[in-house]
C-alpha positions as CSV (number, residue, x, y, z in Angstrom):
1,X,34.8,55.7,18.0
2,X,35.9,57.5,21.3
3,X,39.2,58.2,19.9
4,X,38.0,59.6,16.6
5,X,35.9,62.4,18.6
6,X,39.1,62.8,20.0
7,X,40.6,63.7,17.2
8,X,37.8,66.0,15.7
9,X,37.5,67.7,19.0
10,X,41.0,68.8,19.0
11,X,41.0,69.8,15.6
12,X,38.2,72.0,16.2
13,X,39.5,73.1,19.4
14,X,42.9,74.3,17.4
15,X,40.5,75.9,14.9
16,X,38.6,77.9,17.4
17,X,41.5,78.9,18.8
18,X,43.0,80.1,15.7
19,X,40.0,81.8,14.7
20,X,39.8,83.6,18.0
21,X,43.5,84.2,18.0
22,X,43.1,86.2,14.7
23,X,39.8,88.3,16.2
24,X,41.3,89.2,19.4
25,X,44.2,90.7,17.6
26,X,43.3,92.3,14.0
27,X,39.7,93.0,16.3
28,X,36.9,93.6,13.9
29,X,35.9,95.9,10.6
30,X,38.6,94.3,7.8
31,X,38.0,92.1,4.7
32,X,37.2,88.9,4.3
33,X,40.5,88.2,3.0
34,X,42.5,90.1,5.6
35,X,40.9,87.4,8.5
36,X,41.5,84.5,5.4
37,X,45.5,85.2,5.3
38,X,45.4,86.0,8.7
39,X,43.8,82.6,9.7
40,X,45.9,80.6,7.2
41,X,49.6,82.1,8.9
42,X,47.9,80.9,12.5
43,X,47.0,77.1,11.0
44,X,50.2,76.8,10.1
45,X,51.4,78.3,13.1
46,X,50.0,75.3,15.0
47,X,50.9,73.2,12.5
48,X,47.1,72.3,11.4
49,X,47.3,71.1,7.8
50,X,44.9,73.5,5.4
51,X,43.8,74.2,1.9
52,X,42.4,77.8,1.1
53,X,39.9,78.4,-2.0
54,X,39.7,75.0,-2.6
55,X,37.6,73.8,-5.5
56,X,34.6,72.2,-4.5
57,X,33.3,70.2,-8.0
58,X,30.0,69.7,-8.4
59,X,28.5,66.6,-10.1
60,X,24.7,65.6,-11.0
61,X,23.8,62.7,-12.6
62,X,27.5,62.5,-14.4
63,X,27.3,65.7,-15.6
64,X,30.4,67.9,-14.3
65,X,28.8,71.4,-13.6
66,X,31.5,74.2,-13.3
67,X,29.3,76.2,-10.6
68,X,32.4,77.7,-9.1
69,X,32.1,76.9,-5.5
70,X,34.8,77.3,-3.5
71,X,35.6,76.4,0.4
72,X,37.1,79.5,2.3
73,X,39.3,77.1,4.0
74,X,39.4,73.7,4.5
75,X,41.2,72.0,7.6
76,X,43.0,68.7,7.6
77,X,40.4,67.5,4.9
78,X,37.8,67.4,7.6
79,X,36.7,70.8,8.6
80,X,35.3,73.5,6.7
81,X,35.8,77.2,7.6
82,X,33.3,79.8,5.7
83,X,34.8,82.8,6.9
84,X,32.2,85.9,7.3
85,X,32.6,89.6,8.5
C-alpha cells in the first residue's frame, strides 16, 4: 500500500511540476490550449506517459450515450488534468 502512494505521489509531484513549469514561464492571460500543448511538450519532457482529449464514454443502464466528454489530459491512466484559465 506504502509503495503505491509512492507511486501516485510522484506522479503528482511530476505533474505539479510540470504544471508550474508551464505558468512560470508562458505566465498567465493565454488559451486554454496554449497551457494544453504547452503542458503536453513538458510531460513528455519528463517522460510522464499522457493522453490529451481523451474520450470519456459514457454508459447508463447499457445504453452508450455519446455526451461528448472529454478529459483535458490524462496522465499515466491515473490522473486527470482539467486545465482552466
Amino acid at each position: 500500500m506504502e509503495r503505491a502512494r509512492d507511486g501516485v505521489n510522484a506522479l503528482t509531484q511530476g505533474i505539479i511540476g510540470a504544471a508550474i513549469e508551464v505558468h512560470k514561464t508562458l505566465g498567465p492571460g493565454l488559451l486554454e490550449s496554449a497551457y494544453e500543448a504547452c503542458l503536453c511538450h513538458e510531460l513528455t519532457l519528463r517522460h510522464l506517459p499522457y493522453e490529451s482529449q481523451k474520450l470519456l464514454p459514457i454508459t447508463y443502464k447499457g445504453l452508450q450515450l455519446d455526451a461528448g466528454y472529454r478529459l483535458d489530459v490524462l496522465v499515466a491512466d491515473e490522473v486527470v488534468v482539467e486545465l482552466k484559465t
